[in-house]
C-alpha positions in Angstrom: 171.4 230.0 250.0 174.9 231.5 250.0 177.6 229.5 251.3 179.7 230.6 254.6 183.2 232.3 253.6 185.0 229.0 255.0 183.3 226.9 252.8 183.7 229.1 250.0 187.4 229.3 250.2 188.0 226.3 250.8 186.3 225.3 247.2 188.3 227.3 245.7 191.0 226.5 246.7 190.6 222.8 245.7 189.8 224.1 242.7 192.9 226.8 242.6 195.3 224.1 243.4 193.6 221.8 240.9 193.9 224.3 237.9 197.6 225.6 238.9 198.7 221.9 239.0 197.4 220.5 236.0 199.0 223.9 234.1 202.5 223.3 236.0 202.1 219.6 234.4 201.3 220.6 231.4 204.4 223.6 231.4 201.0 226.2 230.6 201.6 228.2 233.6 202.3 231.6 231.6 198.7 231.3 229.6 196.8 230.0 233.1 198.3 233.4 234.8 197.3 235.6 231.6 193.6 233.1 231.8 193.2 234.5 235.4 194.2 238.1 234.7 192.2 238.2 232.0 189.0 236.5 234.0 189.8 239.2 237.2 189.5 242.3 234.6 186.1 240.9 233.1 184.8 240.4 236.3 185.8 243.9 237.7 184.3 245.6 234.2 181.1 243.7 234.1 178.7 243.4 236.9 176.6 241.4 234.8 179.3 238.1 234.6 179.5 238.4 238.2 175.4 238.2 238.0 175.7 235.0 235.8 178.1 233.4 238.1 176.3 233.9 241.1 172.7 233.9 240.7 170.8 230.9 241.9 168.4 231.9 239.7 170.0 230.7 236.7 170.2 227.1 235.9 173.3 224.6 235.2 173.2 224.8 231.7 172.5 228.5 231.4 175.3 229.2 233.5 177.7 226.5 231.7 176.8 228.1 228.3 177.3 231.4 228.9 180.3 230.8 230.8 182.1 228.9 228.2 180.7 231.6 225.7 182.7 234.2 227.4 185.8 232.3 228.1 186.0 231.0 223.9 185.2 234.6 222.9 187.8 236.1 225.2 190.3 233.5 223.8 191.0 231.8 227.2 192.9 228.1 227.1 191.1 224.9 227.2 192.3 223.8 230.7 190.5 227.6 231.9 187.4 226.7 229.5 187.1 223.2 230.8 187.4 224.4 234.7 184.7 226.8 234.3 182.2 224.4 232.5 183.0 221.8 235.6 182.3 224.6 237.9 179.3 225.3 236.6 177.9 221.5 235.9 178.5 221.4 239.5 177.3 225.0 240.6 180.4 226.0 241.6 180.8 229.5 239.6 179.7 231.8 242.6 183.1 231.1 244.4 185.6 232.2 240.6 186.7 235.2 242.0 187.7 233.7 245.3 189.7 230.9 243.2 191.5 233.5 240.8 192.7 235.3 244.0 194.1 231.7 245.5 195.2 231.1 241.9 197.2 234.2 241.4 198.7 233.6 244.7 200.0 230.2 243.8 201.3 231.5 240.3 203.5 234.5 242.0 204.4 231.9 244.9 205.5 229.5 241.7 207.2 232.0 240.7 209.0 233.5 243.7 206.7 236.9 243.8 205.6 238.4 247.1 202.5 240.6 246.6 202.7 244.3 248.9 199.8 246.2 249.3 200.1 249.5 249.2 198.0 252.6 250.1 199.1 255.7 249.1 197.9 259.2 250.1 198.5 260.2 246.0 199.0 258.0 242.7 202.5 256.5 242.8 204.8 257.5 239.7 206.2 254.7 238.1 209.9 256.0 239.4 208.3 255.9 242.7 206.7 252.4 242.5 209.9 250.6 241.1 212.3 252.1 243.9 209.6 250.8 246.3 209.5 247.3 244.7 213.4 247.3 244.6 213.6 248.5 248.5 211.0 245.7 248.9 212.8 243.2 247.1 216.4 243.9 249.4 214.3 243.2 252.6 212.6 240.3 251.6 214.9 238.5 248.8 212.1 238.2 246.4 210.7 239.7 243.4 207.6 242.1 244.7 204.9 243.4 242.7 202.8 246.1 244.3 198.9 246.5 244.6 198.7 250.1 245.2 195.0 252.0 245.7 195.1 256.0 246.9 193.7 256.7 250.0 193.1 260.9 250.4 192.8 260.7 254.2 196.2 259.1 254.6 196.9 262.7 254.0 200.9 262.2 253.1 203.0 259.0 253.4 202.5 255.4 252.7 200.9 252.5 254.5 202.6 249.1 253.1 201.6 245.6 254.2 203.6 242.6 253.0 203.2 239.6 254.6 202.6 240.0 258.5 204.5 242.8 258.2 203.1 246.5 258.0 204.9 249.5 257.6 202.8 252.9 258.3 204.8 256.2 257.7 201.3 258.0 256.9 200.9 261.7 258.3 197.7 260.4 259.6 199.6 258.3 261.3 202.1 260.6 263.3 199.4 262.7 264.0 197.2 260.1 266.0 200.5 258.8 267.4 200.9 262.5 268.7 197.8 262.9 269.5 197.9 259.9 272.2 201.3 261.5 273.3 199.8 264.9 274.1 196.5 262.7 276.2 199.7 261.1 278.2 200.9 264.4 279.0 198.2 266.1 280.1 
């Protein structure tokens, strides 16, 4: 039975917060951001670890082993290694990607970072993405790194969240904004 979204974020969570203060104690926060970069690209490139971690149909040990497998062969740190194998003693492993989000949100908070989505109607340059980051940065005061996608329909122009604040200068945008003028009008 899958878990309600609540429940589920509020386990990882504890577990986040759990993880990201045993690695401030221990001064490992560096290797526990690199450990959950790491663990978000395998689980992007392989739906079959995203299987393992939340199929109901696998048992405790199964998922334990082959958990701990791929966290010694991918060179992760025994604090990551550890977590994992108590997640999965206590069939916990469905909600990782959930807890590397929270976790990767505590690490940039840690370390004064503000996270902007971005949604592009092209690919970004990397002259294009720094000036945005450094425009980002005056408004806000903090170091910003960007999550950009592309988004086709958008047309030209960007669409920018940060924080509760969103900023749309997409074409789309104008258009439906003139659009609405011209029903007004007539």
């Amino acid at each position: 039975m899958a878990e309600p979204a609540s429940i589920s974020q509020g386990i990882a969570a504890r577990y986040a917060t759990a993880l990201f203060d045993l690695a401030q104690e221990a001064g490992t926060l560096p290797a526990l951001e690199a450990d959950a970069t790491a663990l978000t690209e395998a689980l992007a490139a392989s739906p079959e670890l995203g299987l393992v971690i939340s199929s109901p149909l696998i048992s405790r040990a199964e998922q334990g082993a082959a958990i701990t497998a791929v966290a010694t062969q991918m060179g992760l740190g025994a604090l990551t290694i550890n977590t994992l194998s108590l997640m999965a003693e206590k069939r916990r492993l469905f909600v990782l990607p959930q807890l590397l989000r929270e976790l990767a949100a505590l690490i940039a908070a840690a370390k004064g970072e503000v996270t902007a989505e971005v949604t592009a109607a092209t690919a970004l340059s990397a002259a294009q993405s720094k000036k945005l980051a450094e425009t980002l940065k005056a408004k806000v005061g903090k170091t910003v790194k960007l999550n950009t996608t592309v988004d086709e329909s958008l047309i030209g122009g960007l669409i920018v969240k940060l924080g509760s604040t969103m900023i749309d200068t997409s074409v789309k945008s104008k258009l439906a904004s003139l659009q609405n003028a011209m029903k007004e009008v007539g």
